[in-house]
Backbone bond lengths (Angstrom), bond angles and torsions (degrees), N, CA, C in turn:
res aa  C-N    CA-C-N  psi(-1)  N-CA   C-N-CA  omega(-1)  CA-C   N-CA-C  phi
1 X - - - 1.446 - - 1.528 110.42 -
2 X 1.045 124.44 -51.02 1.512 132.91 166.16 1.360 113.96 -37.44
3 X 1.429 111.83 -74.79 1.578 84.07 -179.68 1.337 137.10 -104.73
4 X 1.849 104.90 30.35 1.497 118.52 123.59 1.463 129.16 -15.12
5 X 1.549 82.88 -70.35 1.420 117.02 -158.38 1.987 99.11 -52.78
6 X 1.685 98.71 -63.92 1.047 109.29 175.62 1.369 130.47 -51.24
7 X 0.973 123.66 -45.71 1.344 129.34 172.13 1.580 121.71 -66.62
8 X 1.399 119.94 -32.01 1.418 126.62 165.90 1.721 134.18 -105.54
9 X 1.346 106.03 -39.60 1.250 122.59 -179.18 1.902 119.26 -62.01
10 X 1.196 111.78 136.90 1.478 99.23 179.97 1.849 98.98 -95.97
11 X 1.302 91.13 -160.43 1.176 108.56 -161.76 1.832 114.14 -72.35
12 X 1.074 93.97 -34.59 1.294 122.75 172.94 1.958 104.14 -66.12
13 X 1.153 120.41 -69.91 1.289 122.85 177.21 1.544 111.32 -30.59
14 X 1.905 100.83 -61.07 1.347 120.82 -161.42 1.819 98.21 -57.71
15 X 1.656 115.97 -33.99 1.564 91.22 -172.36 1.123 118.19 -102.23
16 X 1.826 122.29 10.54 1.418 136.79 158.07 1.564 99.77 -47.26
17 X 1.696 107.69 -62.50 1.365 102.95 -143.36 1.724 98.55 -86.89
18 X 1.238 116.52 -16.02 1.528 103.25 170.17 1.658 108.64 -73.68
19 X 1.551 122.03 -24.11 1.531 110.01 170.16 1.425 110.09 -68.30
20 X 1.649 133.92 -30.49 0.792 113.66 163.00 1.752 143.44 -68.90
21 X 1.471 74.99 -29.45 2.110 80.95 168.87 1.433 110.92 -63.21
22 X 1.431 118.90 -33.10 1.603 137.37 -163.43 1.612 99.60 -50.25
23 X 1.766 94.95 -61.05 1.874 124.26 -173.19 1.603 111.23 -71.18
24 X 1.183 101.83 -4.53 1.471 113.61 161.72 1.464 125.70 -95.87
25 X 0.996 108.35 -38.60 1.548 125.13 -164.34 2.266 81.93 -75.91
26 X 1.222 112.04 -59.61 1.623 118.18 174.19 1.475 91.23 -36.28
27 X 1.343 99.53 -86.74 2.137 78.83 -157.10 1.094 136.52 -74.02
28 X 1.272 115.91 2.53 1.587 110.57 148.82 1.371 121.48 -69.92
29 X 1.342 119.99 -26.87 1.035 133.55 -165.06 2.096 97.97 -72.80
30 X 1.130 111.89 -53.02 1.468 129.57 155.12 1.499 130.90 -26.33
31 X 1.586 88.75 -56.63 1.194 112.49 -174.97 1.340 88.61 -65.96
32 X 1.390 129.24 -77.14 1.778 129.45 -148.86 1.471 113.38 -60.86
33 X 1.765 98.32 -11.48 1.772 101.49 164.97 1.447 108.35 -81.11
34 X 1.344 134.32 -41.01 1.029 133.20 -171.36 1.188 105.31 -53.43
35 X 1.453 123.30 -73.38 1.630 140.29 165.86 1.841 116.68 -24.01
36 X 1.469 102.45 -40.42 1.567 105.93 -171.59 1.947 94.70 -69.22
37 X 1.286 89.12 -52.98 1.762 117.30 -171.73 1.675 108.41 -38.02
38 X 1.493 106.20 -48.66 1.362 129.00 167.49 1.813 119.04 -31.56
39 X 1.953 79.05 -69.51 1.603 101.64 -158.13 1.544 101.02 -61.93
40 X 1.550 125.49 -47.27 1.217 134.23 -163.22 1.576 96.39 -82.69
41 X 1.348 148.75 -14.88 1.139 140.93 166.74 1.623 97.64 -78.76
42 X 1.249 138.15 -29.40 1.589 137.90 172.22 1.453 93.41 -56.97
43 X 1.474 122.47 -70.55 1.875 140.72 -144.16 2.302 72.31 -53.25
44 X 1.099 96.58 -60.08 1.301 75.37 -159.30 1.564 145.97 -66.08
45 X 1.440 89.14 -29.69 1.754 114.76 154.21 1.658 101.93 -39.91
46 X 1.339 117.47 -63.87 1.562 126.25 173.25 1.236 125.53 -27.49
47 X 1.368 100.78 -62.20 1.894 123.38 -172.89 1.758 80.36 -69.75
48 X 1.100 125.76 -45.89 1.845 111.83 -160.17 1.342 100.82 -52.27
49 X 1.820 106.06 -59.02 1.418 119.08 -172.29 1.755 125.30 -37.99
50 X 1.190 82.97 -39.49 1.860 116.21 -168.56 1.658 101.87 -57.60
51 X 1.726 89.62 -61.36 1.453 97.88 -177.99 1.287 128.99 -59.79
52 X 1.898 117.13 -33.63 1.203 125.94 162.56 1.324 128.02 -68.59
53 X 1.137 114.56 -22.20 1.425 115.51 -178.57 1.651 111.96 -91.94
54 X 1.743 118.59 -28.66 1.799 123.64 165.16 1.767 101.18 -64.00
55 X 1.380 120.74 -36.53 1.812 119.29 166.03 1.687 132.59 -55.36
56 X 1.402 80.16 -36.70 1.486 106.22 171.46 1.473 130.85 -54.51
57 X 1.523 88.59 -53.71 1.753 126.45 175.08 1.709 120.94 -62.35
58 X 1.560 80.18 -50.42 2.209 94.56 -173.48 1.567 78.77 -89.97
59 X 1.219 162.00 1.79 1.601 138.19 167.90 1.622 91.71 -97.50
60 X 1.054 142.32 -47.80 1.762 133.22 163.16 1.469 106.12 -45.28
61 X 1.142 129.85 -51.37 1.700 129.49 177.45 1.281 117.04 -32.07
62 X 1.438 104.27 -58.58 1.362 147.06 -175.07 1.378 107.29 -51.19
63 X 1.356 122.57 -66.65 1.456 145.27 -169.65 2.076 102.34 -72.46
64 X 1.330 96.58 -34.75 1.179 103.31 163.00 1.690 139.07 -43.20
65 X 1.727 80.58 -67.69 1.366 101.61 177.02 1.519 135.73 -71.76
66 X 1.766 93.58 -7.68 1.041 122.28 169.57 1.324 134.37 -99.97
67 X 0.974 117.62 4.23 1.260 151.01 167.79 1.612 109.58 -89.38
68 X 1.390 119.50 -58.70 1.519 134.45 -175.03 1.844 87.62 -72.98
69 X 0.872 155.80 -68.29 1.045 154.38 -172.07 1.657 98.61 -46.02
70 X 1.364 125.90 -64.30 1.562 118.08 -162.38 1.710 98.31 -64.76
71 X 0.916 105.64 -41.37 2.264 114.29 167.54 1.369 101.23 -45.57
72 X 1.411 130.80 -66.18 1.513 117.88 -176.53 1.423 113.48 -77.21
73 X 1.545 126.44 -10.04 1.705 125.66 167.91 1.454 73.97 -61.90
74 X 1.123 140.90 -85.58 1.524 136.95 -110.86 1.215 128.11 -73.68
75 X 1.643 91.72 -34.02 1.585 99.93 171.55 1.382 99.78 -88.98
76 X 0.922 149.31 -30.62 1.608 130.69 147.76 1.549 117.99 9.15
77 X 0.997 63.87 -78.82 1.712 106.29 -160.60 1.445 107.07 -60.96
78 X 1.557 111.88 -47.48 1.457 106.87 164.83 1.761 129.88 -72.17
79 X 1.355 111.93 -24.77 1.622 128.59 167.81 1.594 89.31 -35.43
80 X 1.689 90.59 -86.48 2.112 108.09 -173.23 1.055 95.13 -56.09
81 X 1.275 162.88 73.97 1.466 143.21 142.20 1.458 84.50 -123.05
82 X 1.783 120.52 -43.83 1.346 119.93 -172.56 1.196 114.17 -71.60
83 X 1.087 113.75 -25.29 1.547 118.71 -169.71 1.352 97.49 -80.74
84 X 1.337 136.73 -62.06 1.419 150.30 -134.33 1.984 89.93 -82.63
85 X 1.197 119.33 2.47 1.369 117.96 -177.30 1.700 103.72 -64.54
């Protein structure tokens, strides 16, 4: 294409088509921000998700263990209640 260009094109042609490569080179250039802009607004939605759902998990743990704990208070408590008659 170049030395197309050169051999036929005037001067005028030659700085059409570099404004057009120019206005090209811009919106891709746009574009791959848009796209980056995208991906890293996803990564973070992700990390949110991530984080809510490991909170989610260790507060069930939690509720768990607390649960198994009031089960071994109880029968405790009921053993010595029989005994303590």
């Amino acid at each position: 294409m170049n030395s197309c260009m050169i051999a036929h094109a005037t001067k005028a042609e030659e700085d059409g088509a570099r404004e057009d490569w120019f206005a090209g080179v811009i919106e891709r250039r746009q574009k791959k921000e848009e796209e980056l802009a995208a991906v890293e607004k996803r990564r973070v939605e992700i990390i949110d998700m991530t984080r809510r759902q490991e909170a989610k998990e260790k507060a069930e743990l939690e509720l768990k263990k607390a649960a198994e704990e009031n089960a071994k208070a109880d029968s405790t408590k009921k053993s010595g209640w029989i005994w303590g008659r």
